[in-house]
C-alpha positions in Angstrom: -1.3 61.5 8.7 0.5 58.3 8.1 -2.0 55.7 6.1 0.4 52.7 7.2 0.3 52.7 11.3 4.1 51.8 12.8 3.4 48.2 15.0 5.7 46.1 16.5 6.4 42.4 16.0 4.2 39.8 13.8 0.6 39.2 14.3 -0.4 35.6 15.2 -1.9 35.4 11.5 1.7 36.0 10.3 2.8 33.5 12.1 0.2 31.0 10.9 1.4 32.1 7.5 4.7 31.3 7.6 4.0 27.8 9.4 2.0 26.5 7.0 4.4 27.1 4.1 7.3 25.7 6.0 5.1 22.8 6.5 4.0 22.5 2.9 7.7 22.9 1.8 8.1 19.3 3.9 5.1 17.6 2.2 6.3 18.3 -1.2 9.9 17.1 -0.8 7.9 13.8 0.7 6.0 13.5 -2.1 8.6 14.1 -5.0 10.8 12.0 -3.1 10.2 8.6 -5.2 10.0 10.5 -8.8 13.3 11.9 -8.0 14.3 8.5 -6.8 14.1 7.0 -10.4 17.6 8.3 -12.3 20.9 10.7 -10.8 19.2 12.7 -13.7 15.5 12.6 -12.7 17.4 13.6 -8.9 19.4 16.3 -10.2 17.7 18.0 -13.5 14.2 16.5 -13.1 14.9 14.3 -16.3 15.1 17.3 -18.9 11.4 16.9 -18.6 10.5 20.3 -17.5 9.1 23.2 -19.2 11.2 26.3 -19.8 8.5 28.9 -18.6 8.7 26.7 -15.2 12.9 26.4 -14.8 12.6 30.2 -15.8 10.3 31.5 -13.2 12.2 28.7 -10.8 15.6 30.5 -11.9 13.8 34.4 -11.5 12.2 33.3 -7.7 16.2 31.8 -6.9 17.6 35.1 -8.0 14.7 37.2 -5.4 17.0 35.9 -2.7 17.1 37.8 1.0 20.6 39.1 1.2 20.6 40.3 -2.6 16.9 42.0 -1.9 18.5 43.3 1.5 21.8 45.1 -0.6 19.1 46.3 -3.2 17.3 47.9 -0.8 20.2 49.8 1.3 21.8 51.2 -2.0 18.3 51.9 -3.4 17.5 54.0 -0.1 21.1 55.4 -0.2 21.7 56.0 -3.4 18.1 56.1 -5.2 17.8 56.3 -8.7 21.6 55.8 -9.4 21.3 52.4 -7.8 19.8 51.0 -11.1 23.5 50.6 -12.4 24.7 49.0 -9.2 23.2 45.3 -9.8 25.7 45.4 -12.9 28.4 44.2 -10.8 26.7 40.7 -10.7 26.5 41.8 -13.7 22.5 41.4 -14.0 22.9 41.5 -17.5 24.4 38.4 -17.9 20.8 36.8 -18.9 20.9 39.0 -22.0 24.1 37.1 -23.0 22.9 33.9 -22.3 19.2 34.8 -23.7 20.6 35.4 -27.0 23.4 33.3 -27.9 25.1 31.9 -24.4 22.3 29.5 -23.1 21.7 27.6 -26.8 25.7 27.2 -26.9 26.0 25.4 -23.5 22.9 23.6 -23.9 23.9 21.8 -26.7 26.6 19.6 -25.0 23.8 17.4 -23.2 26.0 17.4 -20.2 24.8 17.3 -16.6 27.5 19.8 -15.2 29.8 22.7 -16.4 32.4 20.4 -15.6 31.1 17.5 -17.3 30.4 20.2 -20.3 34.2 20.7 -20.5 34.9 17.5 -22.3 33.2 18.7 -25.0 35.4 21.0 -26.1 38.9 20.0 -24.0 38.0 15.7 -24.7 38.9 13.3 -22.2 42.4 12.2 -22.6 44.1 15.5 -23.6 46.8 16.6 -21.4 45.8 18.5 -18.3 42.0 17.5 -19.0 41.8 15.6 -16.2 43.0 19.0 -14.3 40.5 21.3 -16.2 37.4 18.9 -14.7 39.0 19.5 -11.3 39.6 22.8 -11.4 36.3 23.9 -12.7 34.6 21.6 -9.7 36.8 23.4 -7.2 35.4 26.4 -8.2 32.2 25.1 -8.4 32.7 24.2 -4.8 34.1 27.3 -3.7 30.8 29.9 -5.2 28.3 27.5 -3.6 30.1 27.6 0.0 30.3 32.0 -1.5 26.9 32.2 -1.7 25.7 30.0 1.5 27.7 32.4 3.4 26.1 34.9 2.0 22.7 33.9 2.6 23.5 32.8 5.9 24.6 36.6 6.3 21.3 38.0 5.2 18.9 35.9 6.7 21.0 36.2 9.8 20.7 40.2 9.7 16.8 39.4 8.9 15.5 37.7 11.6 17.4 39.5 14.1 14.8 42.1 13.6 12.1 39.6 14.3 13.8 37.6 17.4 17.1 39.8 18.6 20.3 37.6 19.3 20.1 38.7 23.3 16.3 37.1 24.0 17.4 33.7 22.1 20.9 33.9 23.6 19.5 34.3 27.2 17.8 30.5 26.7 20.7 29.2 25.6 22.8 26.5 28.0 25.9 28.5 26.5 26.9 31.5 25.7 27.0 32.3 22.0 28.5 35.3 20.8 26.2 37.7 18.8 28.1 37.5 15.7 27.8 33.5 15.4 23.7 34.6 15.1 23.3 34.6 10.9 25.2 31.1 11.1 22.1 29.9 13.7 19.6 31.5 12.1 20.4 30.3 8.4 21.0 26.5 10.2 17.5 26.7 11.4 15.9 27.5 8.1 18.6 25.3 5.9 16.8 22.7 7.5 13.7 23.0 5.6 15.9 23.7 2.3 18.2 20.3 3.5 15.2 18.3 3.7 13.2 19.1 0.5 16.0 19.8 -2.2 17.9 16.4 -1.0 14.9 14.1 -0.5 12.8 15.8 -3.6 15.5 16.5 -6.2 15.2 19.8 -8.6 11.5 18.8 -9.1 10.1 19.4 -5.6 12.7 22.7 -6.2 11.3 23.8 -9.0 7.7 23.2 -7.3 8.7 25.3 -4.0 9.6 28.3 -6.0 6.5 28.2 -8.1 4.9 28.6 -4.8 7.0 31.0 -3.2 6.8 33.2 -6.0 3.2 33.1 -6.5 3.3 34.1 -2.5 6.0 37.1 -3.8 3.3 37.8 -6.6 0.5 38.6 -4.2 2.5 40.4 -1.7 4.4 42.8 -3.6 1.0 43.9 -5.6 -1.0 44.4 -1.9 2.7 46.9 -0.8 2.5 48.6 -4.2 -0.6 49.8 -4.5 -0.6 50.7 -0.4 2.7 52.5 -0.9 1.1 54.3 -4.2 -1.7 55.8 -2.1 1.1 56.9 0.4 3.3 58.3 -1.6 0.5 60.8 -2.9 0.2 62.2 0.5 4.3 63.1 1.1 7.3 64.4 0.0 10.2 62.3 0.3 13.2 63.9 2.6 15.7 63.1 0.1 18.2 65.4 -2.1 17.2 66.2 -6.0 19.8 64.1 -7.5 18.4 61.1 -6.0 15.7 61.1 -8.5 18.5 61.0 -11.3 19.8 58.2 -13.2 22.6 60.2 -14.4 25.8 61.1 -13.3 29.4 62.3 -13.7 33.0 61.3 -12.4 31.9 62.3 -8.8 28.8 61.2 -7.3 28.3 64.5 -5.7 25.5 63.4 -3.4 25.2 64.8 -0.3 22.4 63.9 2.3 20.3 66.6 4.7 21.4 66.6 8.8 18.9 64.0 9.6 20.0 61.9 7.9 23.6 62.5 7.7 24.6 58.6 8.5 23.9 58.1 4.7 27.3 60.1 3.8 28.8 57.7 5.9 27.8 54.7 4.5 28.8 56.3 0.5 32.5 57.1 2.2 32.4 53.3 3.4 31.4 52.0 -0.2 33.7 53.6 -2.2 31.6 54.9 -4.8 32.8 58.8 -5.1 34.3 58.2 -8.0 31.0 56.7 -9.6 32.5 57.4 -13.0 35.5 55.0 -12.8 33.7 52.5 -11.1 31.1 52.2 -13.4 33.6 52.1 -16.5 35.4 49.2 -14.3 32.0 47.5 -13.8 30.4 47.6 -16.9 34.0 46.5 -18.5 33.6 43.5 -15.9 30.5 43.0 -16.8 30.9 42.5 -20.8 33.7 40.3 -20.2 32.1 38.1 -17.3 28.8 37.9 -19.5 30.9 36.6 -22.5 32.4 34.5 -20.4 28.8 32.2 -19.8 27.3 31.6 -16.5 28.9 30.6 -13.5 28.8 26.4 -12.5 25.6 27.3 -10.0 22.5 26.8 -9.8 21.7 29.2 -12.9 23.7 26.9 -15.7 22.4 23.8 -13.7 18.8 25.1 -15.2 20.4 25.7 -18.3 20.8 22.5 -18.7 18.3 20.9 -17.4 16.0 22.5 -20.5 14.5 20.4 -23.0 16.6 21.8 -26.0 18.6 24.5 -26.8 15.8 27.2 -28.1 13.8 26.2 -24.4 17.3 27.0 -23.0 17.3 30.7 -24.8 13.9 31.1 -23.6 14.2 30.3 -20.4 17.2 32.7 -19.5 15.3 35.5 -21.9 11.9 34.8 -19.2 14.0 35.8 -16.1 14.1 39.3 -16.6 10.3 39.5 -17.2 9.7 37.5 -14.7 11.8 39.0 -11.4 12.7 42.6 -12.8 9.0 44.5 -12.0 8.2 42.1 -9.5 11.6 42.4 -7.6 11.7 46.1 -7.8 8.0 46.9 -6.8 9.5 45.4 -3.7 12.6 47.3 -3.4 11.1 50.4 -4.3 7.8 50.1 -2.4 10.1 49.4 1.2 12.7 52.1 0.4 10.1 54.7 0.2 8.0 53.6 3.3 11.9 53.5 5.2 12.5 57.1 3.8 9.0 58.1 4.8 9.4 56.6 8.0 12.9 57.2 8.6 12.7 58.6 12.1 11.0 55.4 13.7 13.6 52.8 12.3 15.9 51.0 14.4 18.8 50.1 12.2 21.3 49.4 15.3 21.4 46.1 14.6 23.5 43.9 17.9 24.0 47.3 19.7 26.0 48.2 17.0 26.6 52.7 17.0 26.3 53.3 13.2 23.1 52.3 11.6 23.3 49.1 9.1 20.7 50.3 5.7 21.2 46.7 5.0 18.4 45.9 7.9 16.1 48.0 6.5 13.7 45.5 4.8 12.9 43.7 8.0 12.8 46.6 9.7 10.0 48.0 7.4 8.1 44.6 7.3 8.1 44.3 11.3 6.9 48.2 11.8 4.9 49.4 9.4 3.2 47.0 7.2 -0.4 45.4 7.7 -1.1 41.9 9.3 -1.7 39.4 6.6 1.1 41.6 4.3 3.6 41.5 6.4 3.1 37.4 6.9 3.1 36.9 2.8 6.1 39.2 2.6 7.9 37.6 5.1 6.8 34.0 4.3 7.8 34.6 0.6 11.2 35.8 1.3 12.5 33.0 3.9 10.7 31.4 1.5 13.4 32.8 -1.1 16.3 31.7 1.6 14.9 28.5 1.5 14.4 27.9 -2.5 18.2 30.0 -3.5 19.7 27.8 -1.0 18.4 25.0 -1.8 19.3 25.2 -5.4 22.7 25.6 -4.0 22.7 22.6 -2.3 21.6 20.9 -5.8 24.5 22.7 -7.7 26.5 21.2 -5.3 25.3 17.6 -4.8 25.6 17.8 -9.2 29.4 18.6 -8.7 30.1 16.2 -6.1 28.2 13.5 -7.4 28.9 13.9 -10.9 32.4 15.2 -11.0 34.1 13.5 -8.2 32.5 10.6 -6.7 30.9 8.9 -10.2 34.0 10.0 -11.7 36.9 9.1 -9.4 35.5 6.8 -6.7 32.8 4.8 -7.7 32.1 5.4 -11.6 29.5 2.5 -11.7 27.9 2.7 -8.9 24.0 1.1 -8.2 21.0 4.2 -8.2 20.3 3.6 -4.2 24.2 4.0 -3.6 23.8 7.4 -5.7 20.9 8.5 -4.3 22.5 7.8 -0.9 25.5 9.9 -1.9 23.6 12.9 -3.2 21.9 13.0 0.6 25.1 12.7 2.3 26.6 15.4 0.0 24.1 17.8 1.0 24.3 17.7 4.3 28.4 18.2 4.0 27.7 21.3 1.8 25.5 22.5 4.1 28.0 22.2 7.7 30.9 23.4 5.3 28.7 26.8 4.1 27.9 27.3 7.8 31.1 27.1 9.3 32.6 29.4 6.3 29.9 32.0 7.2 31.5 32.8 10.5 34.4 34.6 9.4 31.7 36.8 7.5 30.6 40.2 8.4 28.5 41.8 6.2 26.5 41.4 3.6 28.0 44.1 1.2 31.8 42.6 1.5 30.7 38.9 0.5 29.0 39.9 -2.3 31.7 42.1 -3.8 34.6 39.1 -3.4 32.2 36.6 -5.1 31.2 38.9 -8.3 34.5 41.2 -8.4 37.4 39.0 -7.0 36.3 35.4 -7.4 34.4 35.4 -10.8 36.6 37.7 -12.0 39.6 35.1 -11.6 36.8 33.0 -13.6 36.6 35.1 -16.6 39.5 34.6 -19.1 39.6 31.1 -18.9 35.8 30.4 -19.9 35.8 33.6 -22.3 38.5 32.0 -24.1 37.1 28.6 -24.4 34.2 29.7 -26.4 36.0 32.2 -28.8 39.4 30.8 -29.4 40.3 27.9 -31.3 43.8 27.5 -29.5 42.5 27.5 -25.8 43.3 23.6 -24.1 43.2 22.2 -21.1 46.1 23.4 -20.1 45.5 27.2 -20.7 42.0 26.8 -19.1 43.5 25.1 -16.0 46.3 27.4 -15.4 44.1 30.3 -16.2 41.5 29.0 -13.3 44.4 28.1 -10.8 46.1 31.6 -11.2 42.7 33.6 -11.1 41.2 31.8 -8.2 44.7 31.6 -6.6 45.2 35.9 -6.4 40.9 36.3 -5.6 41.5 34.0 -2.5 44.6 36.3 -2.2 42.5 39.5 -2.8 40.0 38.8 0.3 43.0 39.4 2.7 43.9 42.7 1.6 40.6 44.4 -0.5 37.3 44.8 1.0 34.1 46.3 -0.6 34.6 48.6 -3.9 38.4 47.8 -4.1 37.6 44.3 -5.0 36.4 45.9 -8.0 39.1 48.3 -8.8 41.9 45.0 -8.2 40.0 43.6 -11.3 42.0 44.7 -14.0 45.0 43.2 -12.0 43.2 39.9 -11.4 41.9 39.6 -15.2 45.6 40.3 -16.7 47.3 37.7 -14.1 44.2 35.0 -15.3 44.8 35.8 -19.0 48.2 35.4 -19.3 48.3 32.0 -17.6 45.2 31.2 -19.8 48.1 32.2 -22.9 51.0 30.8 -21.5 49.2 27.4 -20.6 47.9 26.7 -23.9 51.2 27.0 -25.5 52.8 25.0 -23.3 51.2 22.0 -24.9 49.7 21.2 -28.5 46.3 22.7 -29.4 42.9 19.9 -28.6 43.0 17.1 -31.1 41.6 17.8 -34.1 38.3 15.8 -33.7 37.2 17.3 -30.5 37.6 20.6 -32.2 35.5 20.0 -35.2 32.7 18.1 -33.2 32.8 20.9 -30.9 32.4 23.5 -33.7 30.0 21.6 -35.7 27.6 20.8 -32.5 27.8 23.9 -30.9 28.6 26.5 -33.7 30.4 29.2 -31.9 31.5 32.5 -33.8 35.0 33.6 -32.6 38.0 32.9 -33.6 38.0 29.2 -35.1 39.5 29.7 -38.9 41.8 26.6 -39.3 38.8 24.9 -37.2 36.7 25.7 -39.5 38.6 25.0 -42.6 39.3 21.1 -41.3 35.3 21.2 -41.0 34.7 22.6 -44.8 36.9 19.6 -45.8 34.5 16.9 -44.0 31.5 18.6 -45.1 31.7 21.0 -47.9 28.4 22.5 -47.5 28.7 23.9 -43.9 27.9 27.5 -44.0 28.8 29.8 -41.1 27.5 31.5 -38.5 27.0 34.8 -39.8 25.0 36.2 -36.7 28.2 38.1 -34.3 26.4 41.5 -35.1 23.0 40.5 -35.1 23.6 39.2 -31.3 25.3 42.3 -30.1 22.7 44.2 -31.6 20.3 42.1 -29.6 22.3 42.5 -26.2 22.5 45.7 -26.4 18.8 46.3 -26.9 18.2 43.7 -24.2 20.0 45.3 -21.6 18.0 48.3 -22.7 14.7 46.0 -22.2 16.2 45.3 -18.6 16.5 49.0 -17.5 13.2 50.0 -18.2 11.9 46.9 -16.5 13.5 48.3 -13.5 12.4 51.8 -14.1 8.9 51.3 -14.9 7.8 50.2 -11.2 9.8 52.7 -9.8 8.4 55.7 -11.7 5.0 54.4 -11.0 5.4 54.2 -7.5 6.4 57.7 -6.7 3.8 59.4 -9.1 6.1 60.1 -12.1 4.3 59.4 -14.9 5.2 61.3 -18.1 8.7 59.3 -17.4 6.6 56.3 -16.7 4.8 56.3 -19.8 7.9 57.5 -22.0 10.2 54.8 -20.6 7.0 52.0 -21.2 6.8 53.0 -25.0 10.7 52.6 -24.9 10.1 48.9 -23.8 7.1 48.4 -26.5 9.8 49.5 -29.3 12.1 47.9 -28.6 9.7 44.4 -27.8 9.0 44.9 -31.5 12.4 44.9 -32.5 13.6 41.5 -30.5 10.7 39.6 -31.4 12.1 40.2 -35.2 15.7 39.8 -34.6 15.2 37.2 -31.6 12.3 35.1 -31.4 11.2 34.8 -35.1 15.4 33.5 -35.7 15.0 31.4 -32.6 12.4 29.3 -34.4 13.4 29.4 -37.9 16.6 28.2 -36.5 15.0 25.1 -34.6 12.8 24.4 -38.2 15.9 24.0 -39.8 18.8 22.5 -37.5 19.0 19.8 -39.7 21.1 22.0 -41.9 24.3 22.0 -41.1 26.2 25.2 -40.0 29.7 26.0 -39.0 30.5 29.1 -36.5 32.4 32.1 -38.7 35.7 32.8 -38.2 37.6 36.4 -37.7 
């Protein structure tokens, strides 16, 4: 006997639910709208102001968007234990970088933007700077429209389950074809988003996903313990190795009769060959992590950080802060969707194979209680609404920032700016719904923007933190001949083969990163040392470093390459058994529960001594100068 009753559509209390946070997302963008009014950096970083526990649990609730929960929750269902490795393609770990070393580094510039950041280390009037700033805006550009689409592609897919295409279509004066839906669907929510995140700024933002996560924070604790009671009652009807986090070259995982659509769906991924893809992946992943965040919303909160310790703070919180909460969620529906497998409907538009990437809604709408099901669902539009409209700031920075204040109109009054900032919203917005129409699935999105287009990303910004000799030039050619092939890429690669194009895409961006630089002489010698001296890289910066010696004599360098690694490596560690800890809980595992929690304790201890305790003797005593080491 089931102890969660299937039921169809929402309760009128579900409904009331989600109203009244759609109508308190309004009031606060009303009532931040004259604080954000005061500066274009009050508007777009909340004047620096904030604290980092806030812009890190505003980061984590960005990061618990729908699509990305929606893909977790297919491949967790499909794939079970294994699919702990799978979020590496992002790669997840990149907060480990910037937690450690990354986030102080970029924090340290003061700038508003990534491209703004780039003077730093290029300057202004070296050749090809000029084309650097562009190039990185471009791409700026080009991730935000990425990841609208792909929003617009999940939340389309979600509320389909709620109101199918063919009851709103049959109101329609037109007729609108079924696959145009996610773009209407995401329109009608971007509205809120539109409204609050251009009118309020990043502090009515920040405030929104305070709220929505608190919403996530009470939901997911109500589904876990339910699902917890369930799972005591049933076995799951899935094979052994999906309880393993191991595997070999071959994925060797092969699903029962009834549920023989699975085998499909792993032949359609291309994940047989789990070993080389994971060797490709986490070799992506080091390199992409190295490389620093991407221009999105993520660095924009980066930098919007008091200082550079809140800034290493904030991107070590994430983790803690979405990790346990995000995967009592993905584990807590997968189970109820395995349990309950026979009375889903994953035929999503009359399609004849079943999409797993509709199995969240369709677990919320059939199976969960009223008043859960209404905080569940009102905390994950709510997610829509807070990820995109953190896109739209990322954006309006860029636009703002790096082309208008730069190029058009650089001293233009605060009302014109403000003015600008709303009317660049609501392009973004029309240009990320129009680009989500060509888009099909969920899935095929997300690999292009992690494997093909940050991956044409990665040797240019790699090499302008650990190479002296990188310029503008290399960094501009190295960005035009990596985005270049991953535009080329998404006409001929779909799904894993994005990801097994990489080393191709990496090797053309490197050597036009190489060949650039040397096309013209290295950054003037002043930009380099101020860089150096302010941000105190490690890499390698020898003759850098000896011009700085003869300025100041007692610079001493950055000794702390090994200590870092050491650190990354035990904080992706950290990271796993975040994940793992929920997930053994949930299905009654406990010996691994409690060995993988005394893993975490251990190795706690460890960072605070090698992490936190540095972090502050570091801040005690940045008056001292230091210089980054040199290899």
């Amino acid at each position: 006997m089931y102890l969660l009753q299937s039921r169809v559509g929402l309760h009128w209390i579900d409904g009331v639910i989600l109203a009244t946070y759609l109508l308190l997302t309004l009031m606060i963008g009303w009532l931040y709208r004259r604080k954000a009014r005061r500066s274009k950096e009050s508007y777009l970083m909340a004047g620096k102001s904030l604290p980092w526990y806030l812009l890190g649990l505003s980061n984590a609730s960005d990061m618990f968007d729908v699509s990305g929960t929606m893909w977790l929750v297919s491949i967790c269902f499909v794939y079970g234990f294994k699919s702990i490795w799978l979020p590496w393609l992002w790669p997840v770990f990149n907060q480990i970088f910037m937690m450690m070393y990354l986030s102080g580094w970029l924090r340290k510039s003061n700038a508003t933007t990534g491209a703004e950041w780039l003077q730093t280390r290029f300057g202004k009037e070296a050749p090809y700077a000029g084309a650097a700033h562009l190039i990185i805006v471009v791409f700026a550009l080009i991730t935000c429209l990425g990841y609208m689409a792909y929003g617009f592609i999940g939340m389309g897919k979600f509320l389909a389950v709620f109101l199918p295409w063919n009851w709103i279509s049959a109101h329609l004066p037109i007729a609108i074809p079924a696959y145009w839906a996610p773009a209407c669907y995401g329109l009608l929510l971007s509205m809120f988003a539109l409204f609050y995140a251009v009118v309020g700024g990043l502090h009515s933002i920040v405030i929104n996903d305070v709220i929505k996560y608190t919403l996530m924070l009470i939901a997911c604790a109500g589904l876990g313990m339910l699902v917890f009671r369930e799972t005591a009652f049933h076995s799951l009807p899935v094979p052994p190795v999906w309880f393993s986090i191991g595997f070999g070259w071959h994925l060797h995982m092969g699903w029962s009769h009834d549920l023989a659509a699975v085998n499909q769906k792993i032949q359609s991924d291309g994940y047989q060959l789990f070993g080389i893809f994971f060797m490709l992946m986490l070799l992506k992943g080091i390199l992409a992590s190295m490389a620093g965040p991407a221009p999105n919303y993520d660095m924009q909160k980066i930098l919007s950080t008091r200082n550079a310790r809140d800034a290493a703070k904030m991107s070590g919180s994430v983790s803690v802060i979405l990790l346990p909460l995000r995967y009592t969620l993905i584990m807590s529906l997968t189970l109820l969707a395995l349990l309950h497998n026979r009375d889903l409907n994953l035929h999503l538009w009359n399609t004849s194979q079943p999409d797993f990437e509709v199995i969240l809604p369709a677990v919320i709408q059939h199976f969960l209680p009223v008043g859960l099901s209404g905080l569940l669902l009102t905390a994950l539009l709510g997610s829509f609404i807070g990820t995109f409209s953190s896109t739209i700031n990322t954006a309006q920075a860029y636009l703002v920032n790096d082309i208008y204040l730069r190029y058009i109109h650089p001293h233009a009054p605060r009302k014109t700016v403000i003015r600008i900032s709303y009317a660049s919203g609501i392009l973004v917005v029309a240009t990320g719904i129009l680009f989500s129409l060509w888009i099909r699935d969920i899935n095929n999105i997300l690999q292009w923007i992690v494997s093909a287009l940050f991956g044409g990303y990665i040797a240019a910004n790699a090499l302008k933190w650990y190479w002296w000799r990188m310029n503008a030039s290399g960094f501009f050619w190295g960005m035009l001949s990596g985005i270049s092939t991953a535009l080329m890429f998404s006409m001929f690669f779909k799904n894993a083969g994005f990801l097994y194009a990489f080393p191709l895409l990496f090797f053309i961006s490197l050597t036009g990163c190489i060949l650039g630089s040397y096309l013209h002489p290295p950054t003037a010698a002043p930009v380099l040392i101020s860089f150096y001296t302010q941000v105190r890289p490690w890499g390698f910066w020898k003759p850098v470093y000896q011009q700085a010696v003869e300025a100041h004599p007692d610079v001493q360098p950055n000794r702390h390459f090994k200590r870092d690694m050491f650190n990354v490596a035990l904080g992706i560690a950290t990271q796993q058994c975040l994940t793992l800890l929920p997930m053994y809980w949930l299905i009654h595992r406990m010996h691994a529960f409690i060995i993988t929690a005394c893993i975490l304790i251990i190795i706690s201890i460890v960072l605070w001594k090698t992490w936190w305790k540095p972090l502050h003797q570091n801040e005690n005593h940045s008056n001292r100068r230091q210089c980054p080491s040199t290899r």
